[in-house]
C-alpha positions as CSV (number, residue, x, y, z in Angstrom):
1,X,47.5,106.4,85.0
2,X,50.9,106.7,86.5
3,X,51.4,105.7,90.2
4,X,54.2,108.1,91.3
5,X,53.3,110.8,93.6
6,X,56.3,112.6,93.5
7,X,58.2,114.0,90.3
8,X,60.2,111.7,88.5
9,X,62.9,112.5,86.4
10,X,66.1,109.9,85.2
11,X,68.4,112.9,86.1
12,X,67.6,112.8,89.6
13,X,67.6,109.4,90.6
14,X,71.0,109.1,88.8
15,X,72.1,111.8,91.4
16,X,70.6,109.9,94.2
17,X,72.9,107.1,93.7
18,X,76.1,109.0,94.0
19,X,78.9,108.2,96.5
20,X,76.9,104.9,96.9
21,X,77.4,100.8,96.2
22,X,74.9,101.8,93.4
23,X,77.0,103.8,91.5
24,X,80.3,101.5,91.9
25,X,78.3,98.4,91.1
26,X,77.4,101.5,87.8
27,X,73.5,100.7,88.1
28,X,71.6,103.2,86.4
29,X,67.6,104.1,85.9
30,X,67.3,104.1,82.1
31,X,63.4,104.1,81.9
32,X,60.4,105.2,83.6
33,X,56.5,104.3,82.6
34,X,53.4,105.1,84.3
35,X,53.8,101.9,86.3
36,X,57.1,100.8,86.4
37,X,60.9,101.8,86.8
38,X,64.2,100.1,84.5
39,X,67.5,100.4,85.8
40,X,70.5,98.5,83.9
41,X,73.9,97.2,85.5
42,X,76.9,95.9,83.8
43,X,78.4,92.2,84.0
44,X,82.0,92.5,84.6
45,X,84.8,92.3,87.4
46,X,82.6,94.4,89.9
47,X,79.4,92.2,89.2
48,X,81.6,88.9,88.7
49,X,81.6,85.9,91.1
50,X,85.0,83.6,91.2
51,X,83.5,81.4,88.6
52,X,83.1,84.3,85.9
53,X,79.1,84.7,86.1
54,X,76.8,87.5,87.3
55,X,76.4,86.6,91.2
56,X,73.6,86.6,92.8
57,X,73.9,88.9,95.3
58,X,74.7,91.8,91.9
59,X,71.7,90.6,91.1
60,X,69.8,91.6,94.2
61,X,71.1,94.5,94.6
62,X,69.7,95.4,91.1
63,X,66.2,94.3,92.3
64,X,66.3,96.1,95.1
65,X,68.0,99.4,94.5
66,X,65.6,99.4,91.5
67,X,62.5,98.6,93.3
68,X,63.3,100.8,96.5
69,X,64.1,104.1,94.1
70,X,60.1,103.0,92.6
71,X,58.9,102.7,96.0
72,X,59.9,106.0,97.6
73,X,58.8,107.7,94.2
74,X,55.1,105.9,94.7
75,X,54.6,107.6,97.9
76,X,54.1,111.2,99.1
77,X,56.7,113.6,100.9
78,X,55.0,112.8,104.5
79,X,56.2,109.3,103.7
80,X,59.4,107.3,102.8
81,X,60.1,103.4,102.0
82,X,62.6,100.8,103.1
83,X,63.3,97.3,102.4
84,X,61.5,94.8,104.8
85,X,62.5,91.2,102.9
86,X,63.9,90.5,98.9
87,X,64.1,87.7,97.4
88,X,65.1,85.9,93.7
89,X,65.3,83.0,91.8
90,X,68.5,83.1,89.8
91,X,67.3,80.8,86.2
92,X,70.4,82.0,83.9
93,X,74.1,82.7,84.3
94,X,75.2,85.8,82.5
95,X,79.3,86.3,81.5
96,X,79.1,89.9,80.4
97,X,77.1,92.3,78.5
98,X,74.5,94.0,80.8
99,X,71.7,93.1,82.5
100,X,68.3,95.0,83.4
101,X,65.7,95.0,85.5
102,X,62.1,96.2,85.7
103,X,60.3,96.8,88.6
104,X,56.4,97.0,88.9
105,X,54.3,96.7,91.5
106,X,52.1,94.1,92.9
107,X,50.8,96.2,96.1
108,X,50.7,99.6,97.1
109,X,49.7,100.0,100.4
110,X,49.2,102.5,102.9
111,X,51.9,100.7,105.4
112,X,53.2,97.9,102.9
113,X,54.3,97.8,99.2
114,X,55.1,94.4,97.4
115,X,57.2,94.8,93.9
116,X,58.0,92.5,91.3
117,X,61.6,93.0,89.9
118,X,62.4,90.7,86.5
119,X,65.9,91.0,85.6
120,X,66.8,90.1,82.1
121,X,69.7,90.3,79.8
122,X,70.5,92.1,76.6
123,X,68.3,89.3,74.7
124,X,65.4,90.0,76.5
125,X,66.1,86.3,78.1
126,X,64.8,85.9,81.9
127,X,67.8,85.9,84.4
128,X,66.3,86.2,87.9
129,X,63.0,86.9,89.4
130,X,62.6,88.5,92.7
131,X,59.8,90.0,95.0
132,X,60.6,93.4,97.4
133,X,58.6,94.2,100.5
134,X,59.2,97.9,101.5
135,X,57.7,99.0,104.5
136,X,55.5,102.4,104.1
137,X,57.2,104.4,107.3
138,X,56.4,108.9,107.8
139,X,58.7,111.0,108.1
C-alpha cells in the first residue's frame, strides 16, 4: 500500500530541484515504490573531496534531499516537512561512477517522521548509512 498522500511523479520532483544545490550537485529521483524514494548523484569534481573520494558531506546531502522530497510527499497539502537532525556512517570511499540512495521510512508520524537513507554504489556495495528526522509542521 503506498504511503504517499500526494501525487508522485519523477517529472516533478526533478523540477523541484531546479536553480538549487540539488541540481549542481546533479542529484536526481530515478525511482519511486510504494514505500520508498531512489535518487542517484554522480562522483566527480562537484562531489570530490581534496583526496579524490566521494565526501561526506555529498553524501549527506544525498540522504537528505532524498529523504526530505519522500517526506513532504508522505504528508497531505495542510502539511509540509523539514529537516530536524541527519546523520551517516560513511563505510566505503567511492572515486567515480555514481552513487544512489534509497530512502524508506522508519516512522510516520503526525508531528515527527524518522527515514532510513542507504546509499550504495553502482555494485550494489553499501557506502553510507544515515537516519533523517523531519519535523511534521502545517502550513
Amino acid at each position: 500500500m503506498p504511503i504517499w498522500k500526494k501525487p508522485v511523479s519523477l517529472e516533478h520532483l526533478q523540477e523541484r530541484r531546479r536553480n538549487t544545490m540539488v541540481e549542481h550537485l546533479g542529484i536526481e529521483l530515478v525511482e519511486v515504490g510504494d514505500d520508498y524514494m531512489t535518487a542517484s548523484m554522480p562522483v566527480d569534481n562537484r562531489t570530490h573531496q581534496p583526496m579524490g573520494i566521494l565526501h561526506g558531506g555529498a553524501s549527506i546531502a544525498l540522504a537528505e534531499t532524498v529523504g526530505s522530497m519522500a517526506a513532504n510527499m508522505a504528508v497531505d497539502e495542510e502539511h509540509y516537512c523539514v529537516g530536524l537532525e541527519v546523520n551517516g556512517n560513511h563505510l566505503r570511499s567511492v572515486k567515480s561512477g555514481r552513487v544512489f540512495a534509497t530512502a524508506s521510512p522508519l516512522h510516520l508520524g503526525r508531528t515527527t517522521q524518522v527515514w532510513d537513507i542507504r546509499i550504495r554504489d553502482e555494485q550494489g556495495r553499501k557506502v553510507c548509512i544515515s537516519r533523517l528526522t523531519m519535523a511534521v509542521l502545517k502550513r
